[in-house]
C-alpha positions as CSV (number, residue, x, y, z in Angstrom):
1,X,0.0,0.0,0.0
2,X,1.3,3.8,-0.7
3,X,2.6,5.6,2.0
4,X,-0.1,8.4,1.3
5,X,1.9,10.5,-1.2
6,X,4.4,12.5,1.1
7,X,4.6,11.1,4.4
8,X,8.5,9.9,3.7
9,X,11.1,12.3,5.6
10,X,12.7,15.3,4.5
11,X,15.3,12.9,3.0
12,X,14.0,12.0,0.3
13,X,11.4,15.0,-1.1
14,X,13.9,16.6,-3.0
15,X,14.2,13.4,-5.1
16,X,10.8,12.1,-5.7
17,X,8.3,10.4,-3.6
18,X,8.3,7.0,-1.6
19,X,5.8,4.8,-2.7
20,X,5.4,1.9,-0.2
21,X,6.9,1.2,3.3
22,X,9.5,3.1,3.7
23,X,10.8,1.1,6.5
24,X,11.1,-2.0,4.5
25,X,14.3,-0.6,2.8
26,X,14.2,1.5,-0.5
27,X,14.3,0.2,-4.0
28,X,16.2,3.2,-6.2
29,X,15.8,2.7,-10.1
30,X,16.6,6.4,-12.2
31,X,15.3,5.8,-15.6
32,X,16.5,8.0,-17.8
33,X,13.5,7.0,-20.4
34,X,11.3,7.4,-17.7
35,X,11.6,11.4,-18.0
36,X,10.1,10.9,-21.7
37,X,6.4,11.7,-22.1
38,X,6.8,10.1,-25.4
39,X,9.1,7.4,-25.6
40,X,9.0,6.8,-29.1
41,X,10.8,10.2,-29.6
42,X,13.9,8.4,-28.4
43,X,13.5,5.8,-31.8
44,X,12.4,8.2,-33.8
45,X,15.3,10.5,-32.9
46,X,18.3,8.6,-31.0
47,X,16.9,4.9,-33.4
48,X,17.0,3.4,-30.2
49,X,14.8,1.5,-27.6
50,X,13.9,3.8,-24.7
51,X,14.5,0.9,-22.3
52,X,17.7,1.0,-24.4
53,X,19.1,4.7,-22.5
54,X,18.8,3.4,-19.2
55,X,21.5,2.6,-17.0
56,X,20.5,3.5,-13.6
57,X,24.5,4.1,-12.9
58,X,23.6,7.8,-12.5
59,X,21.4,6.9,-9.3
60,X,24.2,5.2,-7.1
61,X,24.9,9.0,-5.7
62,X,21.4,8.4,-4.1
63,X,21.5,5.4,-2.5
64,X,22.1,4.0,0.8
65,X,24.4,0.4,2.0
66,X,21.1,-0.6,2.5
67,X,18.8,0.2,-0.3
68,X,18.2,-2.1,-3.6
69,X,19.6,-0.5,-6.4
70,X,18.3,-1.3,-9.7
71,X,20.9,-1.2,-12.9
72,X,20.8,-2.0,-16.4
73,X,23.4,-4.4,-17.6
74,X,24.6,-4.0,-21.2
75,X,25.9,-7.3,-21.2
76,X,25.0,-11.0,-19.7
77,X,28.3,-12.1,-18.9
78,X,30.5,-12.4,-16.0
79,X,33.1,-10.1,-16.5
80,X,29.9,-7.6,-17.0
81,X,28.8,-8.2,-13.3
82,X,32.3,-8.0,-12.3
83,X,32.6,-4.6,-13.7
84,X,29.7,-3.0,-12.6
85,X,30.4,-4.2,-8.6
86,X,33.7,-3.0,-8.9
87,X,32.2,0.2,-10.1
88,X,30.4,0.6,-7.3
89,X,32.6,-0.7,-4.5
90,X,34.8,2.5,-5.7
91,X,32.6,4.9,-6.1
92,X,31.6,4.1,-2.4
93,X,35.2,4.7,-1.3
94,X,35.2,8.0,-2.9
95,X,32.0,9.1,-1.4
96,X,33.1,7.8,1.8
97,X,36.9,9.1,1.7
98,X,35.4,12.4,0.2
99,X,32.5,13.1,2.0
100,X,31.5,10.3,4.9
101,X,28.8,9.7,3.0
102,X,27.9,5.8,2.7
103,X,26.5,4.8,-0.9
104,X,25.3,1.0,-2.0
105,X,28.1,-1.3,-3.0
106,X,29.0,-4.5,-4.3
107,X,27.9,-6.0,-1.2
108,X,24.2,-4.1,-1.1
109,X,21.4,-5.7,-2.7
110,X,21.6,-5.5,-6.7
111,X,18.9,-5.6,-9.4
112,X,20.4,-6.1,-12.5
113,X,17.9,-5.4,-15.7
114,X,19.1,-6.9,-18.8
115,X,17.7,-8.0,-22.1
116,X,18.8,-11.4,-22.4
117,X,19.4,-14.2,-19.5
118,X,22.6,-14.3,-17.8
119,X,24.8,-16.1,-19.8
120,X,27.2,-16.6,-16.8
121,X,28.9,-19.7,-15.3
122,X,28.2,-20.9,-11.7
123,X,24.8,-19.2,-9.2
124,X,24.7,-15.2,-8.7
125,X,25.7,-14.6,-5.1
126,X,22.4,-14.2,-2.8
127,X,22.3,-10.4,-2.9
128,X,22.4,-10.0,-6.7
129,X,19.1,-10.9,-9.1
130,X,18.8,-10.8,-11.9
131,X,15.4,-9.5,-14.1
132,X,15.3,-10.1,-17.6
133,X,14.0,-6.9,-19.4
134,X,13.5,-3.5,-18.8
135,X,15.1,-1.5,-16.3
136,X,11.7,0.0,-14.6
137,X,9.4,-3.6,-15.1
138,X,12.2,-4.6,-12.8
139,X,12.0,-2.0,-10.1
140,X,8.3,-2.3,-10.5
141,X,8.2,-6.4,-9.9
142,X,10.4,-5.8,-7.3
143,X,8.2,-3.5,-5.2
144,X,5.2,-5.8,-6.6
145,X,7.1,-8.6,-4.2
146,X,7.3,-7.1,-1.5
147,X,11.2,-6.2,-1.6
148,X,11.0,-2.8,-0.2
149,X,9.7,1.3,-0.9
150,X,9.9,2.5,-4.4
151,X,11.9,5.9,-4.6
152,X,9.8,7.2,-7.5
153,X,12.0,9.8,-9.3
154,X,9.5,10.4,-11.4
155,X,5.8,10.0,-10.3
156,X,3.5,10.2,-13.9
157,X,0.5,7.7,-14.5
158,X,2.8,5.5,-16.4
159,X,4.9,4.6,-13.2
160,X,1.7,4.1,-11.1
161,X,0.1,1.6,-13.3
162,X,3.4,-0.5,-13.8
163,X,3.2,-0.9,-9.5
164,X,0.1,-1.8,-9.8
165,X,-1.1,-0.6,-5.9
166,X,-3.8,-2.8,-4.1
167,X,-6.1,-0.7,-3.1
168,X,-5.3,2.1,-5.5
169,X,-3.6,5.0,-3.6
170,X,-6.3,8.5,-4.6
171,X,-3.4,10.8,-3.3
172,X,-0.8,9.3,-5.1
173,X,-3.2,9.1,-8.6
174,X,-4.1,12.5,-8.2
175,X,-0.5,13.3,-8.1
176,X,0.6,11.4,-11.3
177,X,-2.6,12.4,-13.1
178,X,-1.1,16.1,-12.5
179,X,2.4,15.2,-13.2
180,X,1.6,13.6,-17.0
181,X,-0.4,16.8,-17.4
182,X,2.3,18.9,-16.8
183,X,5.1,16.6,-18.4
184,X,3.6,17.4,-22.0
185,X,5.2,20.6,-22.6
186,X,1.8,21.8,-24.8
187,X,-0.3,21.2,-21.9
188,X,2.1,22.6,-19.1
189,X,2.7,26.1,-21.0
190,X,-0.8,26.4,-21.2
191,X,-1.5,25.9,-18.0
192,X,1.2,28.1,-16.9
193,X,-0.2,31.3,-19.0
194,X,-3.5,30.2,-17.0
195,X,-2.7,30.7,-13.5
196,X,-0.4,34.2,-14.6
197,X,2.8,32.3,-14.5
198,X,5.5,34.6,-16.3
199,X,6.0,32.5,-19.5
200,X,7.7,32.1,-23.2
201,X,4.7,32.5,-25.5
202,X,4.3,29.0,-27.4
203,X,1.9,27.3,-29.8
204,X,0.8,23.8,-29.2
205,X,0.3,21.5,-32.7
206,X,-0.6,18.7,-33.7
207,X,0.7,17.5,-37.7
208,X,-3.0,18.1,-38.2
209,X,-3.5,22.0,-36.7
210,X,0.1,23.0,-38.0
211,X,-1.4,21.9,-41.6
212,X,-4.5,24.0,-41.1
213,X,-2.9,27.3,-39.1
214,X,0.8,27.0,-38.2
215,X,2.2,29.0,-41.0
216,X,-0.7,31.3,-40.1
217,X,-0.2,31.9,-36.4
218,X,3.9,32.4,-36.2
219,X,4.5,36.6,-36.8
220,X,7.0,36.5,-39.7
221,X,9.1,38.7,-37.3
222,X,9.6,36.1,-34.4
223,X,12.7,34.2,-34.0
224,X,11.5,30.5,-32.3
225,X,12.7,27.2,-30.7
226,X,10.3,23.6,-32.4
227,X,10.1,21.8,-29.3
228,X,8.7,17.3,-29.4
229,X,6.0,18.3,-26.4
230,X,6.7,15.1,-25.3
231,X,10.5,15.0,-25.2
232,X,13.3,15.7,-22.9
233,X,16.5,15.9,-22.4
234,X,17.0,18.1,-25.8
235,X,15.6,15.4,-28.4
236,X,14.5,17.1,-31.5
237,X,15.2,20.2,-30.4
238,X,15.5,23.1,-32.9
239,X,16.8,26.3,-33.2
240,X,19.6,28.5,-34.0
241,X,21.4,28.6,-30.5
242,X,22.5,32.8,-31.1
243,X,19.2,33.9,-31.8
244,X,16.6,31.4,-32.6
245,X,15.2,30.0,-35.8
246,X,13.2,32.2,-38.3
247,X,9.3,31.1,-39.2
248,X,10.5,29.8,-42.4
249,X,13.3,28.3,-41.2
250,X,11.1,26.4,-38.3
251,X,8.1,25.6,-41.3
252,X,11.3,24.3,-43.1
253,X,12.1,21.9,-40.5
254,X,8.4,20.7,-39.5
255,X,8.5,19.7,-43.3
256,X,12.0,17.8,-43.5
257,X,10.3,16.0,-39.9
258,X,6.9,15.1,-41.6
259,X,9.2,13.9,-45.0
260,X,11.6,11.5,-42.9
261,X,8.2,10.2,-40.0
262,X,9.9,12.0,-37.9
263,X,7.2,15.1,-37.0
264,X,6.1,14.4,-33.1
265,X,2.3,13.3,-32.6
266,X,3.0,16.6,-30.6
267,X,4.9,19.6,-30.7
268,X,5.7,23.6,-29.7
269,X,7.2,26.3,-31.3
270,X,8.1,28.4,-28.5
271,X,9.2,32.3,-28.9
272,X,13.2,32.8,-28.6
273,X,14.0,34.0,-25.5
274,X,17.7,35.9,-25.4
275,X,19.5,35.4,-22.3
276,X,21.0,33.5,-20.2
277,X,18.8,30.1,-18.7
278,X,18.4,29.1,-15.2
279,X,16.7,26.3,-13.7
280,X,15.3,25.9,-10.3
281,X,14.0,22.6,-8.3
282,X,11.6,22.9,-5.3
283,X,9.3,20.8,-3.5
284,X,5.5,21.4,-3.2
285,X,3.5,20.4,-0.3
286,X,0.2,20.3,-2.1
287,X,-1.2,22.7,0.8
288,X,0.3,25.7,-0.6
289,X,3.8,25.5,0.9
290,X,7.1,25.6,-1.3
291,X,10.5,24.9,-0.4
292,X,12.7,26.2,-3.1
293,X,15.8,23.6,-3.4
294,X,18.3,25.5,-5.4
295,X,19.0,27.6,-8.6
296,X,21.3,27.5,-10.9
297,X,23.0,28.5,-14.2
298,X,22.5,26.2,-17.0
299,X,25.5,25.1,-19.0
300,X,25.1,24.9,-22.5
301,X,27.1,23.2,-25.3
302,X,27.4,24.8,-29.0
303,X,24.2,22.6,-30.0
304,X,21.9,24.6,-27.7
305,X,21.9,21.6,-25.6
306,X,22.1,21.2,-21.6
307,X,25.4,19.9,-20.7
308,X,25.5,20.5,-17.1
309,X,24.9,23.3,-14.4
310,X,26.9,25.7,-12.1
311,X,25.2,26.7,-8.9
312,X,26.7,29.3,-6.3
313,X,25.3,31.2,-3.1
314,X,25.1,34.3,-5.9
315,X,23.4,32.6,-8.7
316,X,21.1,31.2,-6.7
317,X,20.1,34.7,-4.7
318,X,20.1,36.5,-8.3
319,X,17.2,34.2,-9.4
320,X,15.3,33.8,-5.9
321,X,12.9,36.6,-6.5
322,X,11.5,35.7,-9.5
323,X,11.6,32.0,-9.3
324,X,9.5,32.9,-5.9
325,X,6.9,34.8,-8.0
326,X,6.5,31.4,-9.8
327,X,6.5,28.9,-7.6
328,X,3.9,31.0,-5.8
329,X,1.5,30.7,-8.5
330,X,2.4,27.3,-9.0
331,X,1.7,26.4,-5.8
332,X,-1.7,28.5,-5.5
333,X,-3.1,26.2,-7.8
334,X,-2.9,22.9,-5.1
335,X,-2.7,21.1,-7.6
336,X,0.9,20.0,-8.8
337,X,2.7,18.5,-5.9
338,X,5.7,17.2,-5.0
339,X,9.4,17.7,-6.8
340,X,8.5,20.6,-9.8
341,X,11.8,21.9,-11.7
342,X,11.5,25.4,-14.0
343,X,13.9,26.6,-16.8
344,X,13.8,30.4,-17.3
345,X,15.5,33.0,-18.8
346,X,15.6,36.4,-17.4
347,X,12.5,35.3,-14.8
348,X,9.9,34.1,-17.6
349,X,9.6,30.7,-17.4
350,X,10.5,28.2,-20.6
351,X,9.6,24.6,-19.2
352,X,7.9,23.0,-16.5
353,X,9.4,19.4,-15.3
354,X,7.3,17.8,-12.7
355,X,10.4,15.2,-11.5
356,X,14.2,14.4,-11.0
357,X,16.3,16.5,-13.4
358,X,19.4,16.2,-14.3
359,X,20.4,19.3,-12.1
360,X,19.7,16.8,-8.9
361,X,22.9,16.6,-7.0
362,X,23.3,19.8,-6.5
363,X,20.0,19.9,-4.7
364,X,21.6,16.8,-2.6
365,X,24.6,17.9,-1.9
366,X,23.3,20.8,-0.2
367,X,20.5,18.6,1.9
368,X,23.9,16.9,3.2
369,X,26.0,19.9,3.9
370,X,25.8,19.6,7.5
371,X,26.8,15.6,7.3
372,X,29.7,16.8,4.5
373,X,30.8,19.3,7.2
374,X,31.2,17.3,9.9
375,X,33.1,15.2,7.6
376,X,35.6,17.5,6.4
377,X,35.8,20.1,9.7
378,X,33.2,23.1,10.9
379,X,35.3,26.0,8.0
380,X,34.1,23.2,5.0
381,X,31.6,25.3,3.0
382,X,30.1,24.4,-0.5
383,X,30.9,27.8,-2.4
384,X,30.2,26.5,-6.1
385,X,28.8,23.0,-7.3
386,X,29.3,22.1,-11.1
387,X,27.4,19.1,-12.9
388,X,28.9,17.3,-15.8
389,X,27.0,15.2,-17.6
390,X,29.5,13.4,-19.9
391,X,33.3,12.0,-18.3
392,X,34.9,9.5,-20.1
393,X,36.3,7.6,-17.6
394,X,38.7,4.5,-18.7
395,X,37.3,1.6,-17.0
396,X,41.3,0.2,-15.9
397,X,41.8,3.5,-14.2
398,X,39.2,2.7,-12.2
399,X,40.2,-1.2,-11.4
400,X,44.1,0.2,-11.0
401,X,43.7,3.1,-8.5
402,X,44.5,5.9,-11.2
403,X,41.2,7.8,-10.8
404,X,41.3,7.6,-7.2
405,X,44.6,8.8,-7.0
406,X,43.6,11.6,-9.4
407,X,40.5,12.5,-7.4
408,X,42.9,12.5,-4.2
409,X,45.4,15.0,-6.3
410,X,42.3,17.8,-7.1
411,X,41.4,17.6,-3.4
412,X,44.5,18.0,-1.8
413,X,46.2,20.4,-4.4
414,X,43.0,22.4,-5.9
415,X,40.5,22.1,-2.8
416,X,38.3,20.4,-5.3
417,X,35.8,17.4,-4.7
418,X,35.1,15.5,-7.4
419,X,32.5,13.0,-6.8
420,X,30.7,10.7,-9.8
421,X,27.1,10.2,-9.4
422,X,27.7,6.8,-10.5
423,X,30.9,5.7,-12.2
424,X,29.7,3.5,-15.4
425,X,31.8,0.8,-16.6
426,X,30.1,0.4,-19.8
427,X,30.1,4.3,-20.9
428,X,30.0,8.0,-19.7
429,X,29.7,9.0,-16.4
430,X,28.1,11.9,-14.4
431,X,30.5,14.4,-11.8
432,X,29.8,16.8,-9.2
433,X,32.6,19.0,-8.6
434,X,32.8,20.8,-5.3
435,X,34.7,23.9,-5.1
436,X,36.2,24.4,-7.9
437,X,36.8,28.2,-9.7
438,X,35.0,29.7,-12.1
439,X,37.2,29.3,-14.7
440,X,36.8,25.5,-14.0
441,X,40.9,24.9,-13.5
442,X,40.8,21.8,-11.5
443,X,37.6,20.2,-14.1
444,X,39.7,21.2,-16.9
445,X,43.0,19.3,-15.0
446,X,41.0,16.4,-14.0
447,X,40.0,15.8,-17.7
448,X,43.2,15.9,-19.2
449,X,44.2,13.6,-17.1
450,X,41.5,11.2,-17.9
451,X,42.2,12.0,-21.9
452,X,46.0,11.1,-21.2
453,X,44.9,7.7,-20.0
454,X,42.2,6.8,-22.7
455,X,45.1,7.6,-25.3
456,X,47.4,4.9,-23.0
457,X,49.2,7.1,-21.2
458,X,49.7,6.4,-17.4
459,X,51.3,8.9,-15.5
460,X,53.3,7.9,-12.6
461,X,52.7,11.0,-10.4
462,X,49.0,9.3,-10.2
463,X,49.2,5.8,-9.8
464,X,48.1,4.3,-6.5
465,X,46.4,1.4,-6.1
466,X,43.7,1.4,-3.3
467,X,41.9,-2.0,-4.1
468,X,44.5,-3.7,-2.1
């Protein structure tokens, strides 16, 4: 049965919401398709499966030695499981070397998701499973057995029928009714411009109404960004990133789209907003309440896509006020509850996303200052966090000690903390740098070193091997 919608401790709001007994342990499983309205963008797109981009790697940073952590496994094989507990079992020492922070490790109960059956020799080891198929079905079976709370980073009507609750939870429905609302960007931008939220001016279309008025509602004069209402995460995004895209130019592309079967079931063209984007998590009660997490400056790459974030004390001050003015509004309504991100530029508001974003650690890190500072001694203070969403880090740095030994080197030389969300054997992973200046010295050290290893270069001055 649902634990009533929010009743889970101030531990856990800024990440989602605990469905079940939270008492029984916690299951953690981040989808990344699972922030997709519309999966079949990522097909369509990305030519992939959208159980395909999961890895659930990126969710180690908020788990707990005694959680379940659900991962997907690229791979059936042995080596493959050996990787991935290895994985872990140092990103735990970092976190707990770093920080005093305790993560899951190889030794925490693991729910490995894969597409085929293990192809291994010999039993799994009584705290591992193993789930053939998607990454969420596995979370969801798991919670359907009784195997502990589901942290639901996102909370839509997709995640709720896939737990299937007995007796149907009414607070918890009303929630995700209100979260898939919100999560197509067509019906969330309307509903913002109802309530007076400050807000980009955008059209909502089907292929059907951009046939009969699209050409006919854009001004000429406008600059816009095309928008999948569905999507996230950038995917089929389009614009010029230095000043937006003409009317023709954004006609142009819905035709190219509708020539290739590419054109959403849904889409926006949005008026170009010039400035600088923010984005801003907080946590609604339901009862008119708001707890404003953090806000921060978006990094973006030369695509006009999100590659990361940089909060500070100042940044987030600078965009208080008007995130305030919407998140009051917001809030007014009663009506969306629960973890709500906004992207804006210059206070008017560009998207709504009613879930875990991609700008989540920061939020985390500062809900475990106090633990951090305890940690590190009473002058430790979190003056600037950074999120990176891509690291290429070489999976035998991580076996031989090198990237520990490196992450040792930016904290005692730089005063910098960097800490992976989850380090990912099989691709990318996600950092959180702590402390680090704003020309982004020790990042931009910390990289190079990684490139030097990827093109087989070990330096001495790093090696160390902490395994032992």
């Amino acid at each position: 049965m649902a634990d009533g919608g929010f009743r889970t401790g101030d531990d856990v709001t800024h990440l989602g919401t605990v469905v079940g007994e939270a008492g029984r342990g916690r299951i953690v499983a981040l989808a990344t398709s699972g922030v997709f309205d519309d999966p079949a963008l990522v097909w369509a797109f990305w030519n992939r499966d959208a159980a395909d981009i999961d890895s659930g790697i990126q969710g180690h940073l908020y788990t707990r030695p005694e959680d379940v952590f659900v991962v997907r496994m690229p791979r059936a094989d042995d080596d493959a499981i050996a990787s991935i507990a290895a994985a872990l079992d140092v990103n735990a020492q970092i976190w707990a070397t770093a920080t005093g922070i305790r993560l899951a490790s190889a030794r925490s109960r693991l729910l490995m998701a894969c597409a085929v059956g293990r192809s291994g020799t010999g039993p799994l080891a009584p705290h591992l499973t193993w789930h053939v198929g998607a990454l969420s079905d596995a979370a969801a079976l798991h919670f359907r057995s009784g195997n502990g709370a589901l942290l639901a980073f996102v909370l839509d009507r997709a995640t709720l029928e896939r737990l299937n609750l007995d007796p149907p939870d009414a607070v918890l429905s009303e929630q995700a009714a209100t979260t898939s609302r919100f999560m197509d960007k067509n019906e969330a931008m309307r509903a913002l411009q109802a309530i007076g939220v400050p807000a980009a001016q955008s059209w909502g279309f089907t292929p059907e109404t951009w046939r009969r008025t699209g050409r006919r509602l854009l001004p000429a004069d406008g600059r816009y960004v095309f928008k999948p209402s569905g999507g996230a995460a950038g995917i089929g995004v389009f614009f010029d990133p230095g000043s937006g895209s003409t009317a023709r130019a954004i006609e142009d592309h819905v035709g190219a789209l509708q020539g290739t079967g590419q054109l959403p079931g849904r889409f926006q063209v949005q008026r170009f907003l010039r400035g600088t984007p923010h984005g801003v998590s907080a946590f609604l009660s339901g009862s008119g309440a708001v707890d404003i997490l953090e806000a921060h400056r978006q990094v973006i790459d030369s695509d006009g896509r999100w590659a990361g974030a940089r909060w500070t004390p100042r940044i987030h001050a600078a965009q208080l006020d008007a995130a305030s003015n919407i998140y009051a509004r917001l809030a007014g309504t009663r009506a969306l509850t629960g973890l709500v991100g906004v992207d804006m530029i210059a206070g008017t508001a560009i998207e709504v996303n009613p879930r875990l974003t991609a700008s989540a650690p920061i939020a985390h890190l500062l809900r475990r200052a106090g633990a951090i500072r305890e940690h590190r001694g009473h002058d430790f203070r979190m003056r600037q966090l950074d999120v990176s969403t891509s690291v290429a880090v070489p999976r035998d740095a991580v076996a031989d000690g090198r990237l520990c030994a490196l992450i040792d080197r930016l904290d005692t030389e730089f005063g910098v903390l960097a800490l992976p969300q989850g380090l990912n054997p099989f691709g990318d992973s996600r950092f959180v740098f702590v402390n680090d200046d704003s020309r982004g010295t020790a990042q931009a050290f910390f990289r190079r070193g990684l490139a030097r290893w990827s093109s087989g270069e070990a330096p001495a001055d790093v090696q160390r091997t902490w395994l032992q």
